[in-house]
C-alpha positions, 0 to 999 in steps of 0.5 A: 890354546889357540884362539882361533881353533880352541881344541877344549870343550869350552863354549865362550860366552857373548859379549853381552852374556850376563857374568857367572851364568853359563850357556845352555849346553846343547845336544842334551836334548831328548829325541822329542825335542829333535825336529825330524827331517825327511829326504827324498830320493830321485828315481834315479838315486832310487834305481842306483840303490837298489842296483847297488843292494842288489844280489850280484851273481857271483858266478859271473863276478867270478868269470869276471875277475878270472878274466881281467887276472888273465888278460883275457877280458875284451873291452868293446869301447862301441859298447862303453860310448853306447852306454855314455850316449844313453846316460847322456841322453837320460841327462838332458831328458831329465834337464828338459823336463825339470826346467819345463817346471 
């Protein structure tokens, strides 16, 4: 067993621990017991899950894929830069605006 990484399910005891009593065993607790934790999601996290779980139109997936298979899907790289202007647009707004806090 290596001392370091132990791979059992043994707990050791403290220094300190009194002898011959053992640990409490932990994640026995019932689901009262548990605190409870909430998270919030940024407008920005909300907007991508919902793209996300959106439906897609399969038509146009389909047209998609048929076109990248056929080598006939065009990339306009105007559109790509127009696309990371605008998210970095976005970001600085959203720096600006949390820093004025």
């Amino acid at each position: 067993m290596n001392p370091i990484q132990p791979k059992s399910g043994i707990t050791p005891l403290a220094s300190d621990a009194p002898r011959g009593k053992t640990p409490a065993k932990t994640g026995t607790s019932s689901a009262s017991e548990v605190p409870q934790e909430q998270v919030t999601l940024s407008a920005t996290a909300q907007a991508l899950l919902q793209a996300n779980n959106a439906q897609s139109e399969p038509s146009r997936i389909e047209a998609l894929r048929t076109a990248v298979q056929t080598g006939s899907y065009t990339i306009l790289p105007a559109k790509i830069g127009q696309g990371l202007v605008q998210d970095q647009q976005q970001l600085l707004a959203n720096r600006s605006s949390s820093s004025r806090s």
